[in-house]
C-alpha positions in Angstrom: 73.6 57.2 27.8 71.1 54.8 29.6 68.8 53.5 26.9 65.9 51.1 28.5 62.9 49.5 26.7 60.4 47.5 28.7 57.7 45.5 27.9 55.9 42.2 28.4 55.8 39.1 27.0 52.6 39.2 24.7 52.4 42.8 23.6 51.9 42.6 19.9 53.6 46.3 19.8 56.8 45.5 21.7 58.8 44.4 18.3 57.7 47.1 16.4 58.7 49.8 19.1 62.3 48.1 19.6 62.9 47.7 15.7 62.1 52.0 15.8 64.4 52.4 18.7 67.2 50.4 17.2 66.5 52.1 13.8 67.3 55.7 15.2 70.4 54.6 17.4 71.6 53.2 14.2 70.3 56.2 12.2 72.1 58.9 14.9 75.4 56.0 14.7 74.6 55.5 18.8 76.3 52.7 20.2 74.9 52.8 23.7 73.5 49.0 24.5 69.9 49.3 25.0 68.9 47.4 28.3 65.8 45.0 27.5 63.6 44.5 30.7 60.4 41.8 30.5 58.2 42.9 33.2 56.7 39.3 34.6 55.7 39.8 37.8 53.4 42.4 39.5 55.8 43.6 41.5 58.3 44.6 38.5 55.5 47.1 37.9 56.2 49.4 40.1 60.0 48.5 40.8 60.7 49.5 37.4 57.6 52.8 37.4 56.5 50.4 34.3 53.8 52.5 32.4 53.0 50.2 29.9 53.8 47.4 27.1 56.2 49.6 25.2 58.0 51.9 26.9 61.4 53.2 26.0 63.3 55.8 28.7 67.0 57.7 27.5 68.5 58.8 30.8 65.2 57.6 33.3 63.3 59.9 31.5 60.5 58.0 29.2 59.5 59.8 26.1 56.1 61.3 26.5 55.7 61.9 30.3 56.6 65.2 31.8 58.8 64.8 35.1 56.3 65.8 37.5 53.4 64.4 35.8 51.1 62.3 37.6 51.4 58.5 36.7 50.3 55.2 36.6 52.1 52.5 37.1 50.4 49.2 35.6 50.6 46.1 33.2 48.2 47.6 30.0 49.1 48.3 26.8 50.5 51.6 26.2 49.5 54.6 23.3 51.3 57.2 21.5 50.3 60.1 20.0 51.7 60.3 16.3 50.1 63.7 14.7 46.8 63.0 15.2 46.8 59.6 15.6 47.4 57.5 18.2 49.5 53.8 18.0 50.6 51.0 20.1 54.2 51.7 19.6 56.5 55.0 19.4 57.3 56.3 16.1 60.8 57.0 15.3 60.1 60.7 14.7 59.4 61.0 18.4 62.1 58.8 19.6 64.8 61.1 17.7 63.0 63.9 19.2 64.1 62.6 23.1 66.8 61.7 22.0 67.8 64.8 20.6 67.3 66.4 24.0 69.8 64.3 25.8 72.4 64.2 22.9 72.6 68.3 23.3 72.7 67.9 26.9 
């Protein structure tokens, strides 16, 4: 499984998103190494379809966007939706739900 988490350096939600993701690997006993990626330079952004300071993707596909949905690619912040709130940083309930998909696959 390809497990990547991007971010950049000063995003006060980064640690907390990575702790999650390496929390439910542990949780699901996945050993797959989780490839880290700093995005530094402009260019990264759209080299890596960087959508924002966290983002974690299982197989190229990132957790909330919809394959086919229209993106932005750009250095800001990023927000998820957790009930009816929304955070800086993914909640694990929401990662295991992903990663669900791909472990059934």
């Amino acid at each position: 499984m390809k497990i990547e988490f991007l971010y950049f350096d000063g995003c006060p939600n980064h640690e907390p998103a990575l702790t999650n993701l390496k929390e439910v690997l542990a949780e699901a006993d996945i050993k797959d190494k989780i490839e880290i990626i700093n995005i530094e330079q402009p260019d990264d952004v759209s080299k890596y379809r960087f959508l924002g300071s966290p983002s974690i993707r299982i197989n190229d596909k990132d957790l909330e966007i919809i394959e086919n949905e229209t993106t932005e690619y750009s250095m800001r912040c990023r927000r998820y939706k957790n009930g009816d709130q929304m955070e800086g940083f993914p909640s694990k309930e929401l990662i295991r739900k992903i990663l669900s998909t791909h472990i059934s696959n």
